[in-house]
PDB file of N, CA, C and O in Angstrom, chain B, residues numbered from 101:
ATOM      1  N   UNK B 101       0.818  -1.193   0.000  1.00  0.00           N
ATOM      2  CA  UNK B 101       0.000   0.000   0.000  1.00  0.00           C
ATOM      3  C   UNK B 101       0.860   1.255   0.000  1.00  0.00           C
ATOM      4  O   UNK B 101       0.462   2.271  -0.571  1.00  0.00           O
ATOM      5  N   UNK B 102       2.192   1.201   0.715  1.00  0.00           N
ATOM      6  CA  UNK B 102       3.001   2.350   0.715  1.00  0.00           C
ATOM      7  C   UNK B 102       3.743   2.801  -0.661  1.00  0.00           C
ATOM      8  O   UNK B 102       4.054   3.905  -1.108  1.00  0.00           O
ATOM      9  N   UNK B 103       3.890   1.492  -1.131  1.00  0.00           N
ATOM     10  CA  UNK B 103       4.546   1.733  -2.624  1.00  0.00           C
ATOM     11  C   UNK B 103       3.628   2.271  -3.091  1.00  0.00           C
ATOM     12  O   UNK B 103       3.727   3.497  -3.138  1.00  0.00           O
ATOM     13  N   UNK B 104       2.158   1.555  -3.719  1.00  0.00           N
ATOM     14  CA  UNK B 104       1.226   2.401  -4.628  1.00  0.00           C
ATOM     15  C   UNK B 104       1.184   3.754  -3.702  1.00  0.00           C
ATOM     16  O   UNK B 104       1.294   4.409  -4.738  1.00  0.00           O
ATOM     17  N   UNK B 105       1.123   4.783  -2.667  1.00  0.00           N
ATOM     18  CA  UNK B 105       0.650   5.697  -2.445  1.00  0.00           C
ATOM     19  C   UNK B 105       1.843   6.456  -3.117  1.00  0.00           C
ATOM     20  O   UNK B 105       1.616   7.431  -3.833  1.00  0.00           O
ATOM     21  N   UNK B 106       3.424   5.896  -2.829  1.00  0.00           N
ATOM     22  CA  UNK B 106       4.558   6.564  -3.414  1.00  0.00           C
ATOM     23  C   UNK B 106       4.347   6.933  -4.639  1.00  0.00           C
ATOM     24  O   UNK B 106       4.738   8.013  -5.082  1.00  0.00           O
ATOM     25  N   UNK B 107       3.673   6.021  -5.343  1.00  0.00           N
ATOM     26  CA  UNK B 107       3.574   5.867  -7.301  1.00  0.00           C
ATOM     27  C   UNK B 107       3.213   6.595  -7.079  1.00  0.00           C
ATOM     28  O   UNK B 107       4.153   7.388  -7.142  1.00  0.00           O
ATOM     29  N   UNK B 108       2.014   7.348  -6.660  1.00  0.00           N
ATOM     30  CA  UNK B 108       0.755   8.265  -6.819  1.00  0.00           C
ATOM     31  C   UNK B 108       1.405   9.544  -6.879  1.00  0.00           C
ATOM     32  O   UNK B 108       1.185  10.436  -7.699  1.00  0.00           O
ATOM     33  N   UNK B 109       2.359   9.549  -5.778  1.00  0.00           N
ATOM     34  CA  UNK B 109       2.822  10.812  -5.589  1.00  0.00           C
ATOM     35  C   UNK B 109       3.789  11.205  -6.179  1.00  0.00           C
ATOM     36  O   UNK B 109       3.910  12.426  -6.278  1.00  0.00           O
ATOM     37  N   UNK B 110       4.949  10.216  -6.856  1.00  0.00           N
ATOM     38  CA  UNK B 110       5.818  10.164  -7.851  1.00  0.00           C
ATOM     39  C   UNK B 110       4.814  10.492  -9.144  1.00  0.00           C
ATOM     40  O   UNK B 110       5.488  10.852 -10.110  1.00  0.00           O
ATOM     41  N   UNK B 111       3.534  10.467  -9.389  1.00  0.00           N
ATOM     42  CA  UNK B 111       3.037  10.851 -10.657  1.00  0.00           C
ATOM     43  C   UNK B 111       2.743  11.955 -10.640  1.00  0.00           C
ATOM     44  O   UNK B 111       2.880  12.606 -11.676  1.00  0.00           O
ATOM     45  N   UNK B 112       2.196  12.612  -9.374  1.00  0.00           N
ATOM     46  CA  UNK B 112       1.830  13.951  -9.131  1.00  0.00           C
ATOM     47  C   UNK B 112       2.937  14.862  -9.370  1.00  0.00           C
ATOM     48  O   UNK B 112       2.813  15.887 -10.041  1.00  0.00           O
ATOM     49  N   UNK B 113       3.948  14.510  -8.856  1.00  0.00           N
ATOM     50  CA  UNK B 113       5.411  15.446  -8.706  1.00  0.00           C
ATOM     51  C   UNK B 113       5.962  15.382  -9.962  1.00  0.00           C
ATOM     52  O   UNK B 113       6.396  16.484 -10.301  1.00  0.00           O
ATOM     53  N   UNK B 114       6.180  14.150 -11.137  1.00  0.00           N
ATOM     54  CA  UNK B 114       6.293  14.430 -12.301  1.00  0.00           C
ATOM     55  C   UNK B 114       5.426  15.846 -13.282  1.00  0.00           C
ATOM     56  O   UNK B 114       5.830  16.798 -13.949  1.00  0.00           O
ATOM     57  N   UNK B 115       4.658  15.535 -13.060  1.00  0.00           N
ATOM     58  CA  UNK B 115       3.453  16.474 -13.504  1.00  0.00           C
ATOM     59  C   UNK B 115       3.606  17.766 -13.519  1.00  0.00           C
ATOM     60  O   UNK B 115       3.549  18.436 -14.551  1.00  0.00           O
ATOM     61  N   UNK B 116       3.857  18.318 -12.140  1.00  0.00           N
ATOM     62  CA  UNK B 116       4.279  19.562 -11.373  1.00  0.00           C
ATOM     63  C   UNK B 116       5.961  20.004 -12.121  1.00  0.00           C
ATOM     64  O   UNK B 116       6.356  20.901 -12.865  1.00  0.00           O
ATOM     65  N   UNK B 117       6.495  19.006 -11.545  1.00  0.00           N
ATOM     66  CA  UNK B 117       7.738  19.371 -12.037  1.00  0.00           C
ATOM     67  C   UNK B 117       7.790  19.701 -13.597  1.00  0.00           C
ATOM     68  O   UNK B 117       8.508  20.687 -13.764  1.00  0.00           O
ATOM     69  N   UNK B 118       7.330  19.264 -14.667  1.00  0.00           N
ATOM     70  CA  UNK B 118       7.727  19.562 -15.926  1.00  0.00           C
ATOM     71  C   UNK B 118       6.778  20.819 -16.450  1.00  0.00           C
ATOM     72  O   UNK B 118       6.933  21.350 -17.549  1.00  0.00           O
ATOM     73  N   UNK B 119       5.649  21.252 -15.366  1.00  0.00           N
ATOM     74  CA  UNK B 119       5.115  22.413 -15.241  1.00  0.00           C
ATOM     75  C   UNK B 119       5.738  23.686 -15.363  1.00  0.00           C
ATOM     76  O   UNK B 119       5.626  24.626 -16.149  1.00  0.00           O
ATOM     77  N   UNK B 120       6.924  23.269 -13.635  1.00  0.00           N
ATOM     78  CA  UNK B 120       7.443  24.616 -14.168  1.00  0.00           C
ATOM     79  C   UNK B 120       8.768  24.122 -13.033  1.00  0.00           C
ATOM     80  O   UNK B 120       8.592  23.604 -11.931  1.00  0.00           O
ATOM     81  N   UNK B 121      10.016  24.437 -13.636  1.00  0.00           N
ATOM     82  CA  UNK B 121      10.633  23.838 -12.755  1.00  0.00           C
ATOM     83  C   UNK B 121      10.951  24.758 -11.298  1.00  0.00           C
ATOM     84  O   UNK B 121      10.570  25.893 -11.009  1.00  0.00           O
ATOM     85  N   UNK B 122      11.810  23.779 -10.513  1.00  0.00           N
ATOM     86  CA  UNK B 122      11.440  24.835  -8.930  1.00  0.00           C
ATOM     87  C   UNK B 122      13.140  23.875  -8.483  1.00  0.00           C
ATOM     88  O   UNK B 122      13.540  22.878  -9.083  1.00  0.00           O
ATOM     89  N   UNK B 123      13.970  24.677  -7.104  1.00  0.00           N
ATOM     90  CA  UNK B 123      14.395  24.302  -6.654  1.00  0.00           C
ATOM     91  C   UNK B 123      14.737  23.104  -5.998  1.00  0.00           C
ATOM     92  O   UNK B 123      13.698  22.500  -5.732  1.00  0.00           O
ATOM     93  N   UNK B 124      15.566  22.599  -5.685  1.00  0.00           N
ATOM     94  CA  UNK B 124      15.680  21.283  -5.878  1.00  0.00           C
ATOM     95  C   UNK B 124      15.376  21.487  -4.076  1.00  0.00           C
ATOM     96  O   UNK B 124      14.751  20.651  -3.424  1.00  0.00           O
ATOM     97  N   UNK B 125      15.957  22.753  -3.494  1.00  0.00           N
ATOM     98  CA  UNK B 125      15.073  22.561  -1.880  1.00  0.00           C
ATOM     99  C   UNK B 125      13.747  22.803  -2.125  1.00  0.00           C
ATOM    100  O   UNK B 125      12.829  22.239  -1.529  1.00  0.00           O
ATOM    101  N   UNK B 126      13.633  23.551  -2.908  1.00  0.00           N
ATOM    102  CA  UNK B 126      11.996  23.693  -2.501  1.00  0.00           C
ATOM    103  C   UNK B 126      11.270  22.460  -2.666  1.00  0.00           C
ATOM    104  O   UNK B 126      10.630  22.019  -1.711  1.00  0.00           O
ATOM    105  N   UNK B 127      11.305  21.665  -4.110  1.00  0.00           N
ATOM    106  CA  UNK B 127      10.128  20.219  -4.381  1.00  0.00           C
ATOM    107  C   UNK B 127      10.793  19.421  -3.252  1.00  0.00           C
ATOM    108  O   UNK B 127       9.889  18.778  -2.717  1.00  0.00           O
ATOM    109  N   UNK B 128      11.807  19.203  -2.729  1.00  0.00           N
ATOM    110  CA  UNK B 128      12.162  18.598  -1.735  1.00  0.00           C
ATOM    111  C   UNK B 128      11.515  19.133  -0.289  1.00  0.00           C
ATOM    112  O   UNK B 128      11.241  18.092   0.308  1.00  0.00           O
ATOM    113  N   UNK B 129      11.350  19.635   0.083  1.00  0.00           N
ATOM    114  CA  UNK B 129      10.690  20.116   0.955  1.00  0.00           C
ATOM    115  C   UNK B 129       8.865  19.926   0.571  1.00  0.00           C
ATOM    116  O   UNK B 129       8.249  19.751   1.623  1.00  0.00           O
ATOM    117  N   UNK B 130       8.026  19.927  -0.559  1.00  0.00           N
ATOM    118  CA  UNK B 130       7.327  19.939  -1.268  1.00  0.00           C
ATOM    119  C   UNK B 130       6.734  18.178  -0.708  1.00  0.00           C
ATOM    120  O   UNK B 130       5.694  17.927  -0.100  1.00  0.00           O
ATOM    121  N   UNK B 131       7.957  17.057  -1.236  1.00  0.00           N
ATOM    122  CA  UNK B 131       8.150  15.779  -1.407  1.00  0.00           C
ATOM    123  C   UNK B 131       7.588  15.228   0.032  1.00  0.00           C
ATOM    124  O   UNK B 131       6.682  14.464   0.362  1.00  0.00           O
ATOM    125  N   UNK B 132       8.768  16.145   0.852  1.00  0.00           N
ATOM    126  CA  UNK B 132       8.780  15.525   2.294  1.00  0.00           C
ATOM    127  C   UNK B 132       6.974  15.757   3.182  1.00  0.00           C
ATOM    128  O   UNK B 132       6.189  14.973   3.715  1.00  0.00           O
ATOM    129  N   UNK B 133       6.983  16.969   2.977  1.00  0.00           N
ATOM    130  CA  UNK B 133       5.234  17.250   3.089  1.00  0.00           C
ATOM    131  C   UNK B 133       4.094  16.052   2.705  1.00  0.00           C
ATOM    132  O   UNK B 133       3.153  15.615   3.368  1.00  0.00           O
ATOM    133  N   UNK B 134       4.536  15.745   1.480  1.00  0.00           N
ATOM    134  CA  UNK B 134       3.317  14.415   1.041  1.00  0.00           C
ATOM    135  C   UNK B 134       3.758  13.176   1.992  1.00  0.00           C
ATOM    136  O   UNK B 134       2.871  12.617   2.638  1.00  0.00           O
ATOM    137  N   UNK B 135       4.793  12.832   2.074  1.00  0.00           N
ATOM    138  CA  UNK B 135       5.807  11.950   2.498  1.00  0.00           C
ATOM    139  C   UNK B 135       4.881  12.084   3.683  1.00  0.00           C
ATOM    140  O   UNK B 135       3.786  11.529   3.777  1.00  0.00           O
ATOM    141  N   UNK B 136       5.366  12.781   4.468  1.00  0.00           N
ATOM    142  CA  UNK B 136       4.632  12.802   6.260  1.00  0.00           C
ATOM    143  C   UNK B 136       3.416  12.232   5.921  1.00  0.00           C
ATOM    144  O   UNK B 136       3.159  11.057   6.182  1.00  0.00           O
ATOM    145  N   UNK B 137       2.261  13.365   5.072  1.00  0.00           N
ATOM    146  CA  UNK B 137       1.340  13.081   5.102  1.00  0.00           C
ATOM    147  C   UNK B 137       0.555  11.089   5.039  1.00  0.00           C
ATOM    148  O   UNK B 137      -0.374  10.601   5.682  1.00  0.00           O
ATOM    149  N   UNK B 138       0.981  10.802   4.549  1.00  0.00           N
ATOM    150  CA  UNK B 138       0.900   9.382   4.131  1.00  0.00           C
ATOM    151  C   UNK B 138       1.367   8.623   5.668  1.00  0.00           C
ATOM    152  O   UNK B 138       1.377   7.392   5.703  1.00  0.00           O
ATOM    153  N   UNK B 139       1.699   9.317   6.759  1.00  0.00           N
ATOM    154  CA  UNK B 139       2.519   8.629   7.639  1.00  0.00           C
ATOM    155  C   UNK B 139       3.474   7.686   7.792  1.00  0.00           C
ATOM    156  O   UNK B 139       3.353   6.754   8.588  1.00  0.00           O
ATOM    157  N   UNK B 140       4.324   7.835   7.161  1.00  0.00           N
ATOM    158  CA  UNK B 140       5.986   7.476   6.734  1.00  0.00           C
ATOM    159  C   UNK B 140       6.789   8.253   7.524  1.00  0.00           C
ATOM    160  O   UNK B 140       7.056   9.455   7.511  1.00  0.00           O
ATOM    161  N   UNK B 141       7.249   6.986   8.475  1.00  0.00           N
ATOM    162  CA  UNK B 141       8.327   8.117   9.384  1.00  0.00           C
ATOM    163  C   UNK B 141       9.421   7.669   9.238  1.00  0.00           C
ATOM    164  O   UNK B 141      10.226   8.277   9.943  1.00  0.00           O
ATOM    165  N   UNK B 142       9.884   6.847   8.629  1.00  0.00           N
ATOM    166  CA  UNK B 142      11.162   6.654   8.489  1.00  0.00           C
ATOM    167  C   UNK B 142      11.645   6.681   7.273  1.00  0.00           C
ATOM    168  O   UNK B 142      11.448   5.646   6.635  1.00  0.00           O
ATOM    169  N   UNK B 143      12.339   7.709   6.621  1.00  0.00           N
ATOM    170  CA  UNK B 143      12.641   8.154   4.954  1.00  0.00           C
ATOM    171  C   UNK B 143      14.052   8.527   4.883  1.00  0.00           C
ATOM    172  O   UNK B 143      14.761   8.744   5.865  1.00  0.00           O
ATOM    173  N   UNK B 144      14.400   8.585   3.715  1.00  0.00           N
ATOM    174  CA  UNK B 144      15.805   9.824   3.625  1.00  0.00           C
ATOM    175  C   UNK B 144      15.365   9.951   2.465  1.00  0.00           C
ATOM    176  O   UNK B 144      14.866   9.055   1.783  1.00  0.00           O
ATOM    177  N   UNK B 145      15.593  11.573   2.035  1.00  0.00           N
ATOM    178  CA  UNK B 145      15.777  12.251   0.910  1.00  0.00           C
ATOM    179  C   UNK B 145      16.619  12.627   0.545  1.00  0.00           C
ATOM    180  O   UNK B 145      17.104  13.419   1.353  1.00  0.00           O
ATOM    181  N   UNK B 146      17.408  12.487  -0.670  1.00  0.00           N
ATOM    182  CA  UNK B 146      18.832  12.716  -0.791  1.00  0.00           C
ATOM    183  C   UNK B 146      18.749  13.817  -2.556  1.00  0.00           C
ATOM    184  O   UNK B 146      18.627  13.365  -3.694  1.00  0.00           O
ATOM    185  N   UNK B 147      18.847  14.980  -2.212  1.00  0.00           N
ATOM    186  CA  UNK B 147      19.298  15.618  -3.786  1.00  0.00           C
ATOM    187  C   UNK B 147      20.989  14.857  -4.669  1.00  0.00           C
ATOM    188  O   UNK B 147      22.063  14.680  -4.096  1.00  0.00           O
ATOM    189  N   UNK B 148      20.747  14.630  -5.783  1.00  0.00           N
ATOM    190  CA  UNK B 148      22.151  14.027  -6.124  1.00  0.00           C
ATOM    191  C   UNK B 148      22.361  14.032  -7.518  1.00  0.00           C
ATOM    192  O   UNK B 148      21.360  13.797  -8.194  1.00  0.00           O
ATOM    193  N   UNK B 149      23.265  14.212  -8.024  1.00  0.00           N
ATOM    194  CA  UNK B 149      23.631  14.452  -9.744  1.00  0.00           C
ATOM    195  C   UNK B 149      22.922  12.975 -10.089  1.00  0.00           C
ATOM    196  O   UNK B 149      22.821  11.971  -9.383  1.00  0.00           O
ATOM    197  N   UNK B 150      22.399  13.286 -11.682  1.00  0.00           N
ATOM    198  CA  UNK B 150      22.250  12.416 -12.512  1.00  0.00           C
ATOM    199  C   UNK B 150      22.751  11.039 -12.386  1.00  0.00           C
ATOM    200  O   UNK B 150      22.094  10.002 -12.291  1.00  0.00           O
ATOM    201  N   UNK B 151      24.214  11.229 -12.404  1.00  0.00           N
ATOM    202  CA  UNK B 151      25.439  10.320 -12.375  1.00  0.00           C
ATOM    203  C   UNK B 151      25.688   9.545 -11.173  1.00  0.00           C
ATOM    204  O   UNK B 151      26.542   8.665 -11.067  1.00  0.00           O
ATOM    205  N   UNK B 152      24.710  10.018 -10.084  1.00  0.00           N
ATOM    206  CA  UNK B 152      24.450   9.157  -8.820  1.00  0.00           C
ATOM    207  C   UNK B 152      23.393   8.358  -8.715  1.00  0.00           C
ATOM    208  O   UNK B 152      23.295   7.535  -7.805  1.00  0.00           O
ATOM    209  N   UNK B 153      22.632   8.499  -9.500  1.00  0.00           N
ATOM    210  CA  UNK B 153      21.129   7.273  -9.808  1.00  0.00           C
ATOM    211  C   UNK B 153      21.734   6.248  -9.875  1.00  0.00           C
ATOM    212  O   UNK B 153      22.452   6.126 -10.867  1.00  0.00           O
ATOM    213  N   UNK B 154      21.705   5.294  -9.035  1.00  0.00           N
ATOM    214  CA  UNK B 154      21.923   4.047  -9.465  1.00  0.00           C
ATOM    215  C   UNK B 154      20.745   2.676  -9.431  1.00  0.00           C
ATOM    216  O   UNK B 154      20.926   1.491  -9.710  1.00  0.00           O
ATOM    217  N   UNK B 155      19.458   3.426  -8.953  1.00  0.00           N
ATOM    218  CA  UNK B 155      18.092   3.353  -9.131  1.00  0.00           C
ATOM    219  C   UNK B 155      17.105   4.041  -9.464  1.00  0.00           C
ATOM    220  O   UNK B 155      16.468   4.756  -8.691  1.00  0.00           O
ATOM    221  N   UNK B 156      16.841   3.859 -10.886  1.00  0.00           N
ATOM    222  CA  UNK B 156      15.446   4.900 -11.428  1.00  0.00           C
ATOM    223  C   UNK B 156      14.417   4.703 -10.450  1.00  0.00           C
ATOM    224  O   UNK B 156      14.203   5.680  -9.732  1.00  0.00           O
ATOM    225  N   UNK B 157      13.714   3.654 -10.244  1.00  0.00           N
ATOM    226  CA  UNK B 157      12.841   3.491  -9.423  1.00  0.00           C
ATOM    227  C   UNK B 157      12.919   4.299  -7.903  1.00  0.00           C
ATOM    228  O   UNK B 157      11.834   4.705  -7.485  1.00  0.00           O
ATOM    229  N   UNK B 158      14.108   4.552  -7.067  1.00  0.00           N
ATOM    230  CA  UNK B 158      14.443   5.259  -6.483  1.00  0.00           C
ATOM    231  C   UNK B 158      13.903   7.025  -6.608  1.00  0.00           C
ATOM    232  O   UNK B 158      13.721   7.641  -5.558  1.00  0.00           O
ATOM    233  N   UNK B 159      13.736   7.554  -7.636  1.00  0.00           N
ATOM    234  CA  UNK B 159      13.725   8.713  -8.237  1.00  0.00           C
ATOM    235  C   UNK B 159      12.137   9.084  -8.161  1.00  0.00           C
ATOM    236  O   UNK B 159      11.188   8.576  -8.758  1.00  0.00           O
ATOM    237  N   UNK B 160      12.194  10.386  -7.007  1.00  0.00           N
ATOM    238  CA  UNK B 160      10.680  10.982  -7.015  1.00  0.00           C
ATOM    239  C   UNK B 160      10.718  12.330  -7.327  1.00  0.00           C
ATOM    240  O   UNK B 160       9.855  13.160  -7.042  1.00  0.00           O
ATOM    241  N   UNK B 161      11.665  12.498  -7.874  1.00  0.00           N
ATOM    242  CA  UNK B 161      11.355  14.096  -8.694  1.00  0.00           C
ATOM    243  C   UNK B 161      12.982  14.337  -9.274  1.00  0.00           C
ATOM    244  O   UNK B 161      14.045  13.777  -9.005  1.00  0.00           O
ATOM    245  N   UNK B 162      12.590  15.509 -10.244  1.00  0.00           N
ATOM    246  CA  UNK B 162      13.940  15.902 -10.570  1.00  0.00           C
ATOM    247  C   UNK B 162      13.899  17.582 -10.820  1.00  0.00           C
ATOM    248  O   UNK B 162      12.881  18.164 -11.196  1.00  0.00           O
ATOM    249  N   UNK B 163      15.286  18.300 -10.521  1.00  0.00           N
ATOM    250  CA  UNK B 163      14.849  19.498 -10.338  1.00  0.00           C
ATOM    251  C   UNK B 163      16.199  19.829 -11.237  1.00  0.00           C
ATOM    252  O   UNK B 163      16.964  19.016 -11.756  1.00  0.00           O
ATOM    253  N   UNK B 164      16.257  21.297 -11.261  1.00  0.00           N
ATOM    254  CA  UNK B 164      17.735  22.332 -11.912  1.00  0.00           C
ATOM    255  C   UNK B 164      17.678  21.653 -12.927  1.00  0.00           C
ATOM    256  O   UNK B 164      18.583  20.851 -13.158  1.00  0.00           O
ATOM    257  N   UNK B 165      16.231  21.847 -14.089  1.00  0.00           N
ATOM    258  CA  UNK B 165      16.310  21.465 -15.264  1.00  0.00           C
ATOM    259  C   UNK B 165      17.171  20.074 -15.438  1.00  0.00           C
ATOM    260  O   UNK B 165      18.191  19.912 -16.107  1.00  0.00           O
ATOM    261  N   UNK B 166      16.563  19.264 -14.757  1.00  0.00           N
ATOM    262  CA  UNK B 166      16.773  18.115 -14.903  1.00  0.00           C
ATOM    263  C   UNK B 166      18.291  17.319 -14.946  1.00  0.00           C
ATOM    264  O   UNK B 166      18.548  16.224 -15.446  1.00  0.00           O
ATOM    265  N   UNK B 167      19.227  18.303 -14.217  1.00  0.00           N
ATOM    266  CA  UNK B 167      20.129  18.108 -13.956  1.00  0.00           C
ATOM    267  C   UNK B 167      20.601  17.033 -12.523  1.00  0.00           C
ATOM    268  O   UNK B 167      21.588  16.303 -12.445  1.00  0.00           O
ATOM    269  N   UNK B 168      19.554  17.251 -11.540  1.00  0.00           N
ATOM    270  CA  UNK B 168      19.539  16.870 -10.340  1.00  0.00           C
ATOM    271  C   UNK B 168      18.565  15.588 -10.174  1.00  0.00           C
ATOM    272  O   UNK B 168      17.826  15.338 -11.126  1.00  0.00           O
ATOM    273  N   UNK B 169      18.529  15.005  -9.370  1.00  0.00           N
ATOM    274  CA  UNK B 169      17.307  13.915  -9.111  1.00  0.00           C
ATOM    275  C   UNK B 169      17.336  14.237  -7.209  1.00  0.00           C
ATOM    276  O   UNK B 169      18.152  14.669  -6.396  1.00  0.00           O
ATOM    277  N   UNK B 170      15.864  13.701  -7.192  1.00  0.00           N
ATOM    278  CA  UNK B 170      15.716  13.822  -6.010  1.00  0.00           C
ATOM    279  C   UNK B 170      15.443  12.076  -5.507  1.00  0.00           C
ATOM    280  O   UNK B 170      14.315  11.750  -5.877  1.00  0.00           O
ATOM    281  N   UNK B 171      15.923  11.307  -5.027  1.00  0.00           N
ATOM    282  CA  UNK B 171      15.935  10.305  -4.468  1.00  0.00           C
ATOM    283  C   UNK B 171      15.146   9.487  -3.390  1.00  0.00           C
ATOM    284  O   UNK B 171      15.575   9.673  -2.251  1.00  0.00           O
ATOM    285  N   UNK B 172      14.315   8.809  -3.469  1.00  0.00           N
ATOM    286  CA  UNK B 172      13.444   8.167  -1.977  1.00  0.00           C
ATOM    287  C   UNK B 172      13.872   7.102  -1.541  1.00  0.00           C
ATOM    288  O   UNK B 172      13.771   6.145  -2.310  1.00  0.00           O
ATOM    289  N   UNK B 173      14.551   6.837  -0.063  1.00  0.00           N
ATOM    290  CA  UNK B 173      14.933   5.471   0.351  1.00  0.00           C
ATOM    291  C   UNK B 173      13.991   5.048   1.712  1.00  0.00           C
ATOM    292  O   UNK B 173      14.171   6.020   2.446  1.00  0.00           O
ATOM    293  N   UNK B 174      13.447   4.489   2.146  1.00  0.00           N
ATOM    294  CA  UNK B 174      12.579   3.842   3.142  1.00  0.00           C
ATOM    295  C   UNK B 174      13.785   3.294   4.225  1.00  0.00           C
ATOM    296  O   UNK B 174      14.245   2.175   3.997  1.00  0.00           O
ATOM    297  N   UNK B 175      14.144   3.819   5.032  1.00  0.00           N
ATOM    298  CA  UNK B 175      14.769   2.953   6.039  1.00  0.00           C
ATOM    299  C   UNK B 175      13.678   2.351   7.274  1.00  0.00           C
ATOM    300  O   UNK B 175      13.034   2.928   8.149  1.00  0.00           O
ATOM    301  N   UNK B 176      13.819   0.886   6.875  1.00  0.00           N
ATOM    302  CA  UNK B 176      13.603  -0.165   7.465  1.00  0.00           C
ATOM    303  C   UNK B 176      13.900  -0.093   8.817  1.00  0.00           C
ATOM    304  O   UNK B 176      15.066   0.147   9.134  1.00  0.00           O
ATOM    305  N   UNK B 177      12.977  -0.274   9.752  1.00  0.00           N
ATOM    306  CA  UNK B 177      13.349  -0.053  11.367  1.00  0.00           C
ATOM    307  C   UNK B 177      13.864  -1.671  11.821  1.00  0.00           C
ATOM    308  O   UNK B 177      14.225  -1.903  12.975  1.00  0.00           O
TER     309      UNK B 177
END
C-alpha cells in the first residue's frame, strides 16, 4: 500500500515538475510534506547528480532542469 501511495505521488510530482521547474530545496521540501502526510516516518531524501542514480525506481522528482534527481529510500526499522 506504501509503494502504490509513493507511485501516486511520484506521478503527481512528475506532472508539477515539468510544469514549471522549482528548486531542488523547494520540491524537496514539497516531497517531504506528502511523504509525512501518508505517515511514513522513516525516509531519507537525498538531492544528487544524474550520475548518482543508481536506481530509477528510487527517483521521485527531478529538479535544476533536470540536472539533479531527487531520491526516496525507506529505512527499514
Amino acid at each position: 500500500m506504501k509503494r502504490f501511495a509513493l507511485a501516486i505521488i511520484c506521478c503527481a510530482l512528475t506532472t508539477s515538475v515539468l510544469a514549471a521547474p522549482k528548486s531542488c530545496e523547494e520540491l524537496k521540501a514539497e516531497i517531504e510534506a506528502k511523504i509525512q502526510a501518508n505517515n511514513v516516518s522513516s525516509y531519507t531524501l537525498e538531492i544528487v547528480t544524474n550520475d548518482e542514480v543508481h536506481d530509477q525506481n528510487m527517483v521521485v522528482g527531478s529538479c535544476e532542469n533536470g540536472t539533479k534527481k531527487i531520491i526516496y529510500q525507506k529505512n527499514d526499522r
